[in-house]
C-alpha positions as CSV (number, residue, x, y, z in Angstrom):
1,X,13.1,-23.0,-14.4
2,X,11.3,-21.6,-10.8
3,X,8.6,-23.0,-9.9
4,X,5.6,-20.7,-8.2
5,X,2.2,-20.3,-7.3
6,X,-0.4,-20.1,-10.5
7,X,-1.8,-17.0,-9.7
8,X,-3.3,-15.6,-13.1
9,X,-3.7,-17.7,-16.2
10,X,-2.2,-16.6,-19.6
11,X,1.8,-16.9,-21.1
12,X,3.9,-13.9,-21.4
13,X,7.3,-14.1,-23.2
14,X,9.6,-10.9,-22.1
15,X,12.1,-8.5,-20.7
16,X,12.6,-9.0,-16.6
17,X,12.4,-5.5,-15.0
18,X,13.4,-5.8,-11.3
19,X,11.4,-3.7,-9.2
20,X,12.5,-2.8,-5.4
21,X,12.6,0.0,-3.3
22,X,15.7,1.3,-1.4
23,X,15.4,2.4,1.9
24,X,16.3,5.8,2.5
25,X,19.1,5.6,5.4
26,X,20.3,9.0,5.8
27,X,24.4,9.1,7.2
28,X,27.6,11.1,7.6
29,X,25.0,14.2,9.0
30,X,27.7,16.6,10.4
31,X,30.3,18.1,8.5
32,X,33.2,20.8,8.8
33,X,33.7,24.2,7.7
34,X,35.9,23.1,5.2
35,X,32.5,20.9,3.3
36,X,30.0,23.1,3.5
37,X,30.8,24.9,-0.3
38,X,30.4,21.2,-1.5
39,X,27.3,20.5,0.6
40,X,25.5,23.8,-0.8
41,X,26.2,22.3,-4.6
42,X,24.9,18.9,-4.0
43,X,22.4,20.3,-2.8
44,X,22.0,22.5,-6.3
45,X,22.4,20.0,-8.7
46,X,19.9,17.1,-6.9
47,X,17.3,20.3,-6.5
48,X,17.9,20.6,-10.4
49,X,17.6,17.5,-10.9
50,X,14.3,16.8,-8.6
51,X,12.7,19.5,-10.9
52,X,13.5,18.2,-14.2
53,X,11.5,14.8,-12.6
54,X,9.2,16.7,-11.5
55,X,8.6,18.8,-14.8
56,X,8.5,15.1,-17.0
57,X,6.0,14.0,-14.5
58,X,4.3,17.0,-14.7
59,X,3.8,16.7,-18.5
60,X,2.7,13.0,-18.5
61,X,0.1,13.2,-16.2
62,X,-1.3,16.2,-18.5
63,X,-1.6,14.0,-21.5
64,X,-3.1,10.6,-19.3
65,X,-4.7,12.0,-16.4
66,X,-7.3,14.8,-15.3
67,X,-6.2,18.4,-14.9
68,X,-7.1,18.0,-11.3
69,X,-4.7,15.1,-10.7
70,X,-2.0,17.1,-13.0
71,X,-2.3,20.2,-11.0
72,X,-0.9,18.1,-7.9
73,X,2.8,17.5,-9.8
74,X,2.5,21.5,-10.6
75,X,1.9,22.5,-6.5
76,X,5.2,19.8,-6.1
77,X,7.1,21.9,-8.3
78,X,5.8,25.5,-6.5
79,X,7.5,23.5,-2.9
80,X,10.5,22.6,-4.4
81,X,10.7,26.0,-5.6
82,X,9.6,27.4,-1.9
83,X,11.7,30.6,-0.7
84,X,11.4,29.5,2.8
85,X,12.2,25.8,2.1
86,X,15.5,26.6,0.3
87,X,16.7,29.3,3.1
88,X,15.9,26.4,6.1
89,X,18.3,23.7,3.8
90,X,20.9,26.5,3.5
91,X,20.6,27.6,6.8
92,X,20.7,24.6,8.1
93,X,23.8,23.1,5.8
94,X,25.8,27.1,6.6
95,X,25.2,27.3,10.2
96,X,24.0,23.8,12.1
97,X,26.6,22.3,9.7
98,X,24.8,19.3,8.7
99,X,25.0,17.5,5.4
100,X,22.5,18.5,2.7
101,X,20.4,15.4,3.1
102,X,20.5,15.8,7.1
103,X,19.5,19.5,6.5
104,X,16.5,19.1,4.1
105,X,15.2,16.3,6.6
106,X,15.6,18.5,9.3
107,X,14.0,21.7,6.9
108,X,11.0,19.0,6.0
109,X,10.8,18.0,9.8
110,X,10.4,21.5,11.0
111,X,8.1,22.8,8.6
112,X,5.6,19.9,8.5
113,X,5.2,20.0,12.6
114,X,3.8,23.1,11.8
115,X,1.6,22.7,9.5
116,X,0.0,19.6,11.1
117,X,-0.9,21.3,14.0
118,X,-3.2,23.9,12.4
119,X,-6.7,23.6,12.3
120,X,-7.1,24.5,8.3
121,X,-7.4,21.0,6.7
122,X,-6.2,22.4,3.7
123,X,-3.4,24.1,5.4
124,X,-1.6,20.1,7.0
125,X,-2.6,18.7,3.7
126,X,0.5,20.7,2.5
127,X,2.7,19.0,5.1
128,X,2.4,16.0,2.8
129,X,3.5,17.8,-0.5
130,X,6.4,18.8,1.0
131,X,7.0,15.0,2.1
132,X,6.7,13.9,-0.8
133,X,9.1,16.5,-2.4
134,X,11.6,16.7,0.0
135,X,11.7,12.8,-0.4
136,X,12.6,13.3,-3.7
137,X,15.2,15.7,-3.1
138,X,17.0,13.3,-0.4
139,X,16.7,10.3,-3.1
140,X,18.7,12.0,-5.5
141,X,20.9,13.4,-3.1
142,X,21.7,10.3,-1.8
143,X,22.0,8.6,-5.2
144,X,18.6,6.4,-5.2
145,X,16.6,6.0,-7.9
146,X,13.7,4.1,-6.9
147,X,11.4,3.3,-10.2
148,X,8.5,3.9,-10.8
149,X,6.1,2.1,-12.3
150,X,3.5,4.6,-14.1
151,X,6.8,5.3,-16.3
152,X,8.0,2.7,-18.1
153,X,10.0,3.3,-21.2
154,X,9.2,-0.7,-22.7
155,X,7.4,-3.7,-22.0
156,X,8.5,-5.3,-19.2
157,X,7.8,-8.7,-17.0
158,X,8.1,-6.9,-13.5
159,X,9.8,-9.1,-11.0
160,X,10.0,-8.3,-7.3
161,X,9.8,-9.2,-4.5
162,X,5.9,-8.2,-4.0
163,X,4.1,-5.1,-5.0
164,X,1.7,-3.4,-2.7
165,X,-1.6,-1.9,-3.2
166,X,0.2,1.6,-3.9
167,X,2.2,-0.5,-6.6
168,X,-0.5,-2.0,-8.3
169,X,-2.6,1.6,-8.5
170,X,0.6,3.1,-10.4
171,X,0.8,0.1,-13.1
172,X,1.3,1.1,-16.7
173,X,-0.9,-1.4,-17.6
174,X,0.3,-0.4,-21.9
175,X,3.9,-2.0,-20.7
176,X,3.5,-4.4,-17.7
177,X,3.1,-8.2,-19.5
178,X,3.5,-10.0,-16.6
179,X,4.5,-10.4,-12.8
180,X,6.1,-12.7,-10.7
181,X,6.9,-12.6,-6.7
182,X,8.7,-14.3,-4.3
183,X,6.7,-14.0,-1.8
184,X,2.4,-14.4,-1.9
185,X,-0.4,-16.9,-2.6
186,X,-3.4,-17.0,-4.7
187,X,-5.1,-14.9,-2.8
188,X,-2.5,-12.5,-2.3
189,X,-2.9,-8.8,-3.3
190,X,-0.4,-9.1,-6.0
191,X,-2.6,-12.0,-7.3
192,X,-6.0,-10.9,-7.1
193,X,-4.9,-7.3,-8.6
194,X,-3.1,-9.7,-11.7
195,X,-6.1,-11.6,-12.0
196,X,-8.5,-8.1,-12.3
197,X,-6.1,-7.1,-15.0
198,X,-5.9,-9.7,-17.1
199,X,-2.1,-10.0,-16.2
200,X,-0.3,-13.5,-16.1
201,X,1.2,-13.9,-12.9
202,X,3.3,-16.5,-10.5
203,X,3.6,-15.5,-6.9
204,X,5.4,-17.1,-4.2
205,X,8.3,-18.1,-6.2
206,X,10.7,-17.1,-3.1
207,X,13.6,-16.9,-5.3
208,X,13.2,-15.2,-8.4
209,X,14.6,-11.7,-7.4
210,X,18.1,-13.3,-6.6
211,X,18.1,-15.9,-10.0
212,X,16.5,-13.3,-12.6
213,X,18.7,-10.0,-13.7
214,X,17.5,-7.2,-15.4
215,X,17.3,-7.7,-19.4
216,X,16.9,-11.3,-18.7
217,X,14.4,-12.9,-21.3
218,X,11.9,-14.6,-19.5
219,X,8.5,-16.4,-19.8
220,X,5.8,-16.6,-17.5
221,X,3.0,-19.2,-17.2
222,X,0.7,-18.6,-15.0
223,X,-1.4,-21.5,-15.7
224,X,1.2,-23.9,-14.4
225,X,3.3,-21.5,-11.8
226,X,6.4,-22.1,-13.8
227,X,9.0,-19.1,-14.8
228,X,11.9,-20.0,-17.7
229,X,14.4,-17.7,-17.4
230,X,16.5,-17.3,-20.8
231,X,14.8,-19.8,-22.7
232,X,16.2,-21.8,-25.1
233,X,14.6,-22.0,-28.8
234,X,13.0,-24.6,-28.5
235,X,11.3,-23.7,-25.0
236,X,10.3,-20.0,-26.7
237,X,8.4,-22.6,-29.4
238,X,6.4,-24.8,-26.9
239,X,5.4,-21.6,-24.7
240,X,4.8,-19.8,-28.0
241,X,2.2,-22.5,-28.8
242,X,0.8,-22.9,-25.3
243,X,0.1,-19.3,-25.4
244,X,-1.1,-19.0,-28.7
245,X,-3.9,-22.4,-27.6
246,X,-4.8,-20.3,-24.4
247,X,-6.1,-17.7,-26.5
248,X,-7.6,-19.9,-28.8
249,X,-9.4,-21.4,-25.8
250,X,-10.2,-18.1,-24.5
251,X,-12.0,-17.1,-27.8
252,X,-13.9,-19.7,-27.9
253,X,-15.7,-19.4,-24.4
254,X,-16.8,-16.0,-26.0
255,X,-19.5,-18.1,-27.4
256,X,-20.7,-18.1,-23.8
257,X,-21.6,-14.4,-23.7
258,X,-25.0,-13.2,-23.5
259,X,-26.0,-16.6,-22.5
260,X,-28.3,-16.6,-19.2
261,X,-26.3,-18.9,-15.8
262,X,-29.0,-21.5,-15.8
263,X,-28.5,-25.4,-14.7
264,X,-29.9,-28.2,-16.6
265,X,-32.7,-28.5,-14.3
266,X,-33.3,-24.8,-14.7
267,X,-31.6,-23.4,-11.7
268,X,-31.0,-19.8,-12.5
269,X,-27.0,-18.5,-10.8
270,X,-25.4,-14.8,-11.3
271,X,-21.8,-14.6,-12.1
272,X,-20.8,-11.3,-11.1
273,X,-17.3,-9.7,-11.5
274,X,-15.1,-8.2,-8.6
275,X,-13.3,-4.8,-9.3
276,X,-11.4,-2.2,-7.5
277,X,-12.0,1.0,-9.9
278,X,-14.0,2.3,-12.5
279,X,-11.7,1.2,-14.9
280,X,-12.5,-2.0,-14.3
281,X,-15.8,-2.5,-15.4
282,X,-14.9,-2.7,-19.3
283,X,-13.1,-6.2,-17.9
284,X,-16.6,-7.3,-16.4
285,X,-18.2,-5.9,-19.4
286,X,-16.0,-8.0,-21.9
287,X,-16.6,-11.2,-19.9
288,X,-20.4,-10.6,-19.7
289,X,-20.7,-10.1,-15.8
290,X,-24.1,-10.2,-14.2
291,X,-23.1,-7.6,-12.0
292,X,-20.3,-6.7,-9.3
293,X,-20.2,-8.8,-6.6
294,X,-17.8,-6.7,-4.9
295,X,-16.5,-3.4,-5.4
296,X,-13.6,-3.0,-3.3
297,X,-13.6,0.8,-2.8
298,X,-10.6,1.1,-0.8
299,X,-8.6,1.7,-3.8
300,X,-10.5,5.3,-3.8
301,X,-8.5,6.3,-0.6
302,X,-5.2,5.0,-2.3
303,X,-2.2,6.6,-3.7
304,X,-3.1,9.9,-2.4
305,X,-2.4,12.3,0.5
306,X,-6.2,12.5,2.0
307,X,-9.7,10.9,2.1
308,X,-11.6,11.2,-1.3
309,X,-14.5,13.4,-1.3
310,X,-17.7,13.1,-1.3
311,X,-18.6,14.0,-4.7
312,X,-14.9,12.3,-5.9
313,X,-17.1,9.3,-4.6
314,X,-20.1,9.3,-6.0
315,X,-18.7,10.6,-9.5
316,X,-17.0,7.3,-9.1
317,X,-19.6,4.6,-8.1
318,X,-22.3,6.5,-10.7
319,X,-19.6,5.9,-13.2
320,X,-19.8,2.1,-12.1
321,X,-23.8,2.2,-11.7
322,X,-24.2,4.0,-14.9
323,X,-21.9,1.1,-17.0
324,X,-23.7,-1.3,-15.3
325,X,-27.1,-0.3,-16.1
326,X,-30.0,-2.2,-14.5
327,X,-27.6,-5.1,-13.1
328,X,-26.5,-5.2,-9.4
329,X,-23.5,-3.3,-8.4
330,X,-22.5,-4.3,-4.1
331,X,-20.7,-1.9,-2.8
332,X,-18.2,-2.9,0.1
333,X,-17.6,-0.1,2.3
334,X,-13.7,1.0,3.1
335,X,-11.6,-2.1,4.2
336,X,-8.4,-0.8,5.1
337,X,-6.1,-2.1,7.1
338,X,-4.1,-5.4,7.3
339,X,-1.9,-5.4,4.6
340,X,-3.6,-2.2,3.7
341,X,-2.5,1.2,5.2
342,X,-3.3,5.1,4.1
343,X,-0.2,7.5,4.8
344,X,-2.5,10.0,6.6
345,X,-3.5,7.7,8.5
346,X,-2.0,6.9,12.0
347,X,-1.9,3.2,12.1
348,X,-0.4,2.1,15.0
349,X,2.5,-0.7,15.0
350,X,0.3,-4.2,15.6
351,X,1.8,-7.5,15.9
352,X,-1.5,-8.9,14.3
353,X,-2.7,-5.9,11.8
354,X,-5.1,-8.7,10.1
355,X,-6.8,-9.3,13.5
356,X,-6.6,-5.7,14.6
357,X,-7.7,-1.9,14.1
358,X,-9.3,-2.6,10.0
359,X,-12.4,-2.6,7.7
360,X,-15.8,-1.8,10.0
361,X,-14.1,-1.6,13.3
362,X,-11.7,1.5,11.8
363,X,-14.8,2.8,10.2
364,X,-17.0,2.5,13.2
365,X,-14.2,4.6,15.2
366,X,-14.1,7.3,12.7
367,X,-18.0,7.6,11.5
368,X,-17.6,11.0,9.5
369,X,-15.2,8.9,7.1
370,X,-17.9,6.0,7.1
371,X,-20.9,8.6,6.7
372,X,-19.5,10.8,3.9
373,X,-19.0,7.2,1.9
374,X,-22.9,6.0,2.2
375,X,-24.0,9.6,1.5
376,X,-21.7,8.9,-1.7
377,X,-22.8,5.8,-2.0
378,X,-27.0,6.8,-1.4
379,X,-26.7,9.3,-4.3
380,X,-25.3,7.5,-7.0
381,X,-28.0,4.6,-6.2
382,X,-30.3,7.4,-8.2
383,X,-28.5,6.1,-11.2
384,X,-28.3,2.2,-10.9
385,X,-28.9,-0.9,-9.0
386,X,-26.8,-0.2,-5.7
387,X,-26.1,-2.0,-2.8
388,X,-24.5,-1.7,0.3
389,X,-21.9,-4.1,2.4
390,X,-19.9,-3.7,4.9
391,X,-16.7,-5.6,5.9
392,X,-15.4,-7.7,8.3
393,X,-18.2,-8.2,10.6
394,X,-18.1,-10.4,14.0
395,X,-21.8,-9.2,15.4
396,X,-24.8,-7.7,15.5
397,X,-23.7,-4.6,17.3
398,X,-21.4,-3.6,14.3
399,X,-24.1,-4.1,12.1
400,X,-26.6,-1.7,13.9
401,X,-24.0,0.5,13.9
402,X,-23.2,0.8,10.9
403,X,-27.0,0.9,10.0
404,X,-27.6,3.7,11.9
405,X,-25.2,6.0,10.8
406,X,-26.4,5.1,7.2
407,X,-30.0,5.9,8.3
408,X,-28.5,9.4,9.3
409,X,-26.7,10.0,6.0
410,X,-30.2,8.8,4.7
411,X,-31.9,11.7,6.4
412,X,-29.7,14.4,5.3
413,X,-30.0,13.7,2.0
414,X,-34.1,13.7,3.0
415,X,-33.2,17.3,4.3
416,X,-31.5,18.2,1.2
417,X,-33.7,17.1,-1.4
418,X,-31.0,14.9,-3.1
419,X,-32.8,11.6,-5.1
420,X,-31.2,8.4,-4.3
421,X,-32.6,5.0,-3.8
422,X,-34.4,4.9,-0.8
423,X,-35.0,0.7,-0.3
424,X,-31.1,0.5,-0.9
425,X,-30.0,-3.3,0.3
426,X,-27.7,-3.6,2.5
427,X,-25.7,-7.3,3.0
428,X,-22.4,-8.0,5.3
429,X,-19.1,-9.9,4.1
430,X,-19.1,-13.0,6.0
431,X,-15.4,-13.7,6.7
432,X,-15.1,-14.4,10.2
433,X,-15.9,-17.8,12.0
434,X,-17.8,-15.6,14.6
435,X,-20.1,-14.4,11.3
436,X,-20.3,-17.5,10.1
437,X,-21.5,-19.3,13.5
438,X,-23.8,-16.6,14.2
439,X,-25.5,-16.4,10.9
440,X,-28.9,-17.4,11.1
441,X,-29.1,-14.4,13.9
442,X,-27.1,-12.0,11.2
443,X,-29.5,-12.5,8.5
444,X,-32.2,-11.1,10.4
445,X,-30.5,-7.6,10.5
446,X,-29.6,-7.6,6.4
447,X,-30.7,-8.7,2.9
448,X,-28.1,-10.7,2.2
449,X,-24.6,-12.6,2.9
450,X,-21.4,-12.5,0.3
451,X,-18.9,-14.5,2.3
452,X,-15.4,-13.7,1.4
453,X,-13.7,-17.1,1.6
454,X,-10.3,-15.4,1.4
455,X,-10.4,-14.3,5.3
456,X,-12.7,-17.0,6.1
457,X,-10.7,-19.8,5.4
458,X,-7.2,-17.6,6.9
459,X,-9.2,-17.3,10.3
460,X,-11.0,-20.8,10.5
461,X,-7.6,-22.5,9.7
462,X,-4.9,-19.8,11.4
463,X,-3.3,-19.7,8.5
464,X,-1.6,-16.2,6.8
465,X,-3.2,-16.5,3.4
466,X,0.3,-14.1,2.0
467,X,2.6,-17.0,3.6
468,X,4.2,-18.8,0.4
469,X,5.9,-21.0,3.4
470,X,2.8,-22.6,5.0
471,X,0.9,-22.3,1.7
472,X,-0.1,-25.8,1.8
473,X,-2.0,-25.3,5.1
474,X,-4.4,-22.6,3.1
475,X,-7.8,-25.3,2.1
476,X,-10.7,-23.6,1.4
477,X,-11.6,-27.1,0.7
478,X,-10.9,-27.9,4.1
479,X,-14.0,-29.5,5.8
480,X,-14.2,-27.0,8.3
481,X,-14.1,-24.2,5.9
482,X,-16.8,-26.0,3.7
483,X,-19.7,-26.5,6.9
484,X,-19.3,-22.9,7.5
485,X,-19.8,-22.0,4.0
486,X,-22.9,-24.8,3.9
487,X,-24.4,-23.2,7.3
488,X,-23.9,-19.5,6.1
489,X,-26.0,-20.5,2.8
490,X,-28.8,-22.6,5.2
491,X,-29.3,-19.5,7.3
492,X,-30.1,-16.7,4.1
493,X,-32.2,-19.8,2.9
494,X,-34.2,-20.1,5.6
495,X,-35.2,-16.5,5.9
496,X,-35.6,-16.3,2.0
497,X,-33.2,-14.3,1.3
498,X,-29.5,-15.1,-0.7
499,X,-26.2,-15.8,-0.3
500,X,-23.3,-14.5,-2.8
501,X,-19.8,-15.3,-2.6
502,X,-16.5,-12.6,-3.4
503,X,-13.6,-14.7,-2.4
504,X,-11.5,-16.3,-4.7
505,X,-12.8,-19.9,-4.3
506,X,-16.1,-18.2,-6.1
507,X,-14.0,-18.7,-9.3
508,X,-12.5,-22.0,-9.1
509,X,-13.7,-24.3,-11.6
510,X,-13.5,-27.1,-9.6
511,X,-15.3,-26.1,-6.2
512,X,-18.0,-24.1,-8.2
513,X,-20.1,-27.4,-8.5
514,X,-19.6,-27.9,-4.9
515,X,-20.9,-24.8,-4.2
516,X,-23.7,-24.8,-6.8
517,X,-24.5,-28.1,-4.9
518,X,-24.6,-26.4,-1.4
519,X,-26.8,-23.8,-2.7
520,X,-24.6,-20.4,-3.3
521,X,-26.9,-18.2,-5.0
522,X,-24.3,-15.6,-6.8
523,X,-20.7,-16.2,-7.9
524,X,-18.7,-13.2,-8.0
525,X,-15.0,-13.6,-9.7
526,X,-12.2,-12.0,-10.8
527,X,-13.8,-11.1,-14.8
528,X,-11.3,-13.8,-16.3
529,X,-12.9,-16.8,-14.7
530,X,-16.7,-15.9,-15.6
531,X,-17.0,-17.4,-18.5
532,X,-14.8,-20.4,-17.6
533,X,-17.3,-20.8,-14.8
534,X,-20.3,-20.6,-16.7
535,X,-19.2,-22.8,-18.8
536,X,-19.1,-25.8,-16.0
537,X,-22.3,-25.0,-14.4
538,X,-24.5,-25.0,-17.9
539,X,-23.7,-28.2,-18.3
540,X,-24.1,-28.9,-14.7
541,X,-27.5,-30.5,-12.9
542,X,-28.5,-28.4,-9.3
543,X,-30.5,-31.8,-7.9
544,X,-27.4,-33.8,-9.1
545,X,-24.8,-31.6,-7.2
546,X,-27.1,-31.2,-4.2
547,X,-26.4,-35.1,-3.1
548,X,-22.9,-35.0,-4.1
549,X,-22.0,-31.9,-2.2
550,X,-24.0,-33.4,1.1
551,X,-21.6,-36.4,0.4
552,X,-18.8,-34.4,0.5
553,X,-19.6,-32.4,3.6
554,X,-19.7,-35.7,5.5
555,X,-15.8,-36.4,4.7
556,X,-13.2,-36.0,7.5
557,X,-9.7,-34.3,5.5
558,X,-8.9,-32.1,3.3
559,X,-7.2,-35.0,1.4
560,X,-10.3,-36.6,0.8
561,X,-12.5,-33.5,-0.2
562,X,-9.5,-32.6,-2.9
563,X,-9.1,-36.6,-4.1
564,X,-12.9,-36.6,-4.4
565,X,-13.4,-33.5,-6.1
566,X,-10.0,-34.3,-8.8
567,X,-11.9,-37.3,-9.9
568,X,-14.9,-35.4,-11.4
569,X,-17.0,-35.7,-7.8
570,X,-16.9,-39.7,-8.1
């Protein structure tokens, strides 16, 4: 048995796949006269057998995806297929006697600083095609197969050592029944995406790439963090049953649906679901969400060679606004960076990329990106109850930024006679000390707060929040965390306006009285927890938890806060 972090709830019983990537080190690049025959039919065969990927590909994404997304595998097949590309690798293996992979790096090298450096957008978009292709080419050549996991043949328990964003976009969601990591925490990536889905999941693990094989038979709980690797009979049974009760459980909070958020005493909360697609909002549907609380639109710009455009945009947010109907759908504007990059982008090497060049401050450099996303943004507010928020604030200057280039995307769409909701909202993520601190100035600039307690409690406590090692030093519970939270709330109050919360600790059973105590207005969740969460605060009391939670708030460790709170706030 490993033991892990608890990062999604349910039980899946299955086949390990081990996922991991092999770096592509290209060697042996000269050759002699004597090798170059042999060179020219590698070369052959992998270009063969690049095609016949390509071609399956090709064919799949036909069937499951848009013909504008299937056209992209059919221009990959056109470069591998390239006149000029296959005389450069020739040329390159006949004459500058390099081996093949040296010579279709050097043929991708040669022809890609070409086409970046022309003006025509369309024209260095192809520079990434070939990229891409070429890739390919020098995979097989070389004898790697990385996997892919949009292609699975079975269902499998993926095991790695951690997926990134671009991982998570390509799931096969039909064949993935569980994940497990050695390296993350609850609020990794990995975990929040498994939580979205629906996916059981145990992160942090730090071991279970070395002790789990391929084929292994596995099960997963990710209500406890635990991972049985070839279980015995018996074990199948218990986890069998433990399964089968979770679902039983989860049935019966479906009882909850279509039942209004309110207290005892009548206090009236939203429980609002977080999402990163489209596809998402039949999760927040199913769970009876009050809205989106956060739409993390970054995973627009994902898995893809340039910036979305402006109609891919709004197609996608009216698609959101349009499920949604009358509720309230907040938008966060692109947060990139950290442990989220774009290939065509140029992020520079950063020794802290979570304290560096990310979110508003990227957005703020490059305002065509952020404009062409509130004009998107602005026009599919015509359709639904829209709002805006922007990431990663520190101050007041950000915000007026920001603001202003929205007023000008506001204008043009004046100009152009295009509808859209001209009293849009607009709130900020609070997530930084510096937001928190200077919030009762901040709340005079917007409508409202959602403080993302993920970052917030990382950069009040210095603590990486994707450390598995220090994992123990992560509190949201931490006092310090919990009278930023309390003064954040106090300063939306006093203006009347409201304060939401996206982060994970939004969806903890436990801390949700605390916070219904402290005031939170909206509680916005991965769509799994909604109903577990409503379920504590109907039979909660508002005036009840108000005393308790100023109680709490006067404790001087994180010790205490947790003891308290683990004996039912007695």
């Amino acid at each position: 048995m490993l033991k892990g972090i608890a990062a999604s709830p349910g039980i899946s019983i299955g086949e390990a796949l081990i996922y991991s990537k092999q770096e592509l080190k290209i060697e042996n690049i000269k050759i002699n006269v004597c090798e170059v025959e042999d060179e020219i039919k590698r070369f052959e065969k992998a270009k063969d057998e690049t095609k016949a990927q390509l071609e399956m590909i090709k064919d799949k994404a036909e069937q499951t995806m848009s013909e504008k997304e299937a056209q992209v595998f059919k221009a990959h097949i056109m470069v591998l297929e390239d006149a000029t590309l296959y005389k450069k690798i020739t040329n390159n293996i006949m004459q500058n006697m390099l081996s093949a992979e040296a010579a279709c790096e050097k043929a991708m090298n040669d022809i890609c600083i070409i086409l970046e450096n022309l003006k025509d957008d369309y024209m260095r978009e192809r520079a990434v095609d070939i990229k891409d292709v070429v890739s390919r080419l020098i995979s097989n050549l070389a004898g790697i197969n990385n996997l892919c996991l949009n292609d699975l043949e079975r269902d499998v328990i993926v095991v790695c050592e951690d997926l990134t964003p671009s991982d998570t976009m390509q799931m096969d969601l039909d064949k993935i029944l569980g994940v497990v990591t050695d390296i993350g925490g609850r609020t990794s990536h990995t975990a929040i995406i498994a939580r979205t889905l629906e996916i059981p999941a145990v992160v942090g693990s730090r071991i279970a790439t070395c002790k789990i094989s391929n084929g292994d038979l596995i099960i997963v709980d990710g209500i406890s963090g635990e991972v049985i690797i070839n279980p015995k009979e018996n074990e199948i049974k218990f986890y069998s049953k433990k399964r089968e009760d979770y679902l039983l459980h989860t049935k019966e909070l479906e009882e909850l649906k279509n039942i209004p958020t309110v207290t005892k005493d009548f206090r009236k909360l939203e429980l609002c679901a977080n999402i990163g697609s489209p596809k998402d909002i039949e999760g927040a549907i199913r769970n009876d969400a009050e809205g989106v609380g956060l739409y993390r639109t970054e995973f627009l710009y994902m898995d893809r060679k340039c910036f979305p455009t402006e109609d891919e945009q709004f197609e996608a947010y009216k698609e959101v606004a349009l499920k949604m109907g009358n509720k309230p759908v907040i938008i966060r504007t692109l947060d990139i960076g950290g442990d989220k990059e774009l290939s065509y982008i140029n992020f520079e090497k950063e020794q802290n990329p979570f304290l560096g060049w990310r979110a508003i401050r990227m957005c703020l450099d490059m305002p065509e990106v952020l404009k062409v996303q509130l004009r998107a943004i602005l026009k599919a507010s015509h359709y639904g109850n829209l709002l805006i928020m922007y990431p990663m604030i520190t101050g007041i200057e950000e915000i007026r930024k920001a603001n202003k280039i929205l007023e000008e995307a506001k204008g043009e769409l004046l100009q152009e006679n295009i509808s859209f909701d001209e009293k849009v909202k607009v709130g900020i993520m609070i997530e930084t000390p510096a937001a928190a601190l200077m919030s009762d100035k901040l709340i005079k600039e917007v409508d409202f707060f959602s403080i993302g307690t993920n970052d917030l409690t990382q950069y009040t406590l210095a603590v990486d929040r994707g450390n598995e090692k220090i994992s123990n030093l992560y509190q949201p519970f931490h006092p310090a965390v919990l009278r930023l939270i309390k003064k954040v709330i106090d300063a939306s109050h006093s203006e009347g306006k409201w304060t939401g919360m996206c982060g994970e600790m939004a969806g903890n059973e436990k801390a949700a009285l605390l916070l219904l105590g402290m005031g939170l207005d909206e509680f916005s969740m991965s769509s799994i927890s909604i109903l577990k969460v409503r379920k504590v605060l109907l039979n909660s009391s508002f005036e009840e938890m108000k005393i308790i939670s100023e109680k709490v708030l006067e404790l001087d460790s994180v010790d205490e806060v947790i003891e308290f709170i683990d004996k039912g706030y007695k």
